[in-house]
C-alpha positions as CSV (number, residue, x, y, z in Angstrom):
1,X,-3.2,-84.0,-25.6
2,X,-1.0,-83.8,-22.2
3,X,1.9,-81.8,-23.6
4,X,-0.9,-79.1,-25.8
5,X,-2.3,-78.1,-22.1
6,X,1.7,-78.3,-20.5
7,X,2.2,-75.9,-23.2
8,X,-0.8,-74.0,-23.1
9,X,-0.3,-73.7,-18.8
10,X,3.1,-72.5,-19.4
11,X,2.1,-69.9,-22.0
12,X,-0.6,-68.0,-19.4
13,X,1.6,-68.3,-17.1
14,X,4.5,-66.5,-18.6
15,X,2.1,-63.9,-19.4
16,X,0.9,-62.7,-16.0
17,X,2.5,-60.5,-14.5
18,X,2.9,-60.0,-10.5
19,X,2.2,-56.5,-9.4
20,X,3.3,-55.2,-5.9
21,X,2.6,-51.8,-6.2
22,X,0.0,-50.2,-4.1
23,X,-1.8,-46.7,-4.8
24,X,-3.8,-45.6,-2.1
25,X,-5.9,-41.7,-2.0
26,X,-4.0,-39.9,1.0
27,X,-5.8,-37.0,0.6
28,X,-9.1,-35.5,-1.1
29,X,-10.0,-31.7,-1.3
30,X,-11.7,-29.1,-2.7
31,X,-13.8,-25.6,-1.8
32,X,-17.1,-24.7,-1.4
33,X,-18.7,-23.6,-4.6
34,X,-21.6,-21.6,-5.5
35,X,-23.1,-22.7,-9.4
36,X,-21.4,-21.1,-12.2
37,X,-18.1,-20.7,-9.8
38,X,-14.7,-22.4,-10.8
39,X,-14.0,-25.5,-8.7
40,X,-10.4,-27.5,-8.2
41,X,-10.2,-30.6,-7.1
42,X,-6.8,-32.0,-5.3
43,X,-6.3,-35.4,-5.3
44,X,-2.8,-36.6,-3.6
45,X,-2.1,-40.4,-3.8
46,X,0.4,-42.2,-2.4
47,X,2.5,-45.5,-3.6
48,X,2.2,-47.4,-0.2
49,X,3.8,-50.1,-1.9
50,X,7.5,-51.4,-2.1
51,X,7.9,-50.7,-5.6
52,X,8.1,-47.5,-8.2
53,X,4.8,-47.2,-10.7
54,X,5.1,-45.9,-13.8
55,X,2.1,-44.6,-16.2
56,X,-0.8,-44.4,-13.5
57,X,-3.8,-43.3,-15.2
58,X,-6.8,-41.7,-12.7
59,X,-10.1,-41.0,-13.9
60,X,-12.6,-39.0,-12.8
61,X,-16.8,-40.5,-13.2
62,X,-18.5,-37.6,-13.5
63,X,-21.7,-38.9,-14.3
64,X,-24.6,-37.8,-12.3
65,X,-22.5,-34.6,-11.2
66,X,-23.2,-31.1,-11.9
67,X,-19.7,-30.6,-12.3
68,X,-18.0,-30.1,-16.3
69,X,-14.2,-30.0,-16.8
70,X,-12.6,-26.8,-18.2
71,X,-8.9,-26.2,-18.8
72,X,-8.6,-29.9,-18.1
73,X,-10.2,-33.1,-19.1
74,X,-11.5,-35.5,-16.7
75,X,-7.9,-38.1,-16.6
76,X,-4.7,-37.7,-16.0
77,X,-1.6,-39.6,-16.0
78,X,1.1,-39.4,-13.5
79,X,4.1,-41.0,-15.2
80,X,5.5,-42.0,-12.0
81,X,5.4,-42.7,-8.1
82,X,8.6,-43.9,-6.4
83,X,8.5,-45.9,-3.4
84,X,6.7,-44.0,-0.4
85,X,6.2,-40.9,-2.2
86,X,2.9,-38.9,-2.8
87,X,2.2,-37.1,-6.2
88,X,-0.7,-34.6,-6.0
89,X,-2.8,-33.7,-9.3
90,X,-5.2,-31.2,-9.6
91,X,-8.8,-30.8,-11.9
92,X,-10.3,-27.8,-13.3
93,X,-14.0,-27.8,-13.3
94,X,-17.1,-25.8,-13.2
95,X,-20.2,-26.4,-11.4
96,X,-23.3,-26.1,-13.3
């Protein structure tokens, strides 16, 4: 019974992984829209950590909002941030 949870401790821990990379939202904009009027949102992020990340997926909720994608969907993926760099996406919407 000992050496099955040895084993079994081992296992998870070879299978976590230690992640020191840090993504933090540097910046945030977007104009002022009337309804039916295109709207782009900029969203700069920043790796603050020490690091490069690869494959960063950001999502925008857009529930409750009168705001619909076009030309765009609603995610993104940045395939990579190197060490203290910024990496600004945009999104495409309308406002209903």
């Amino acid at each position: 019974m000992k050496k099955q949870i040895v084993v079994m401790i081992l296992l998870i821990s070879l299978s976590l992984h230690i992640v020191s990379a840090q993504i933090a939202i540097d910046s945030f904009s977007a104009d002022t829209v009337q309804p039916g009027e295109d709207l782009e949102l900029k969203i700069t992020l920043e790796n603050v950590g020490d690091e490069d990340i690869e494959n960063i997926l950001v999502s925008l909720d857009l529930t409750d909002l009168p705001f619909a994608p076009i030309e765009s969907s609603t995610e993104q993926i940045i395939e990579e941030i190197q060490e203290n760099e910024e990496e600004t996406i945009s999104f495409q919407h309308i406002i209903q």
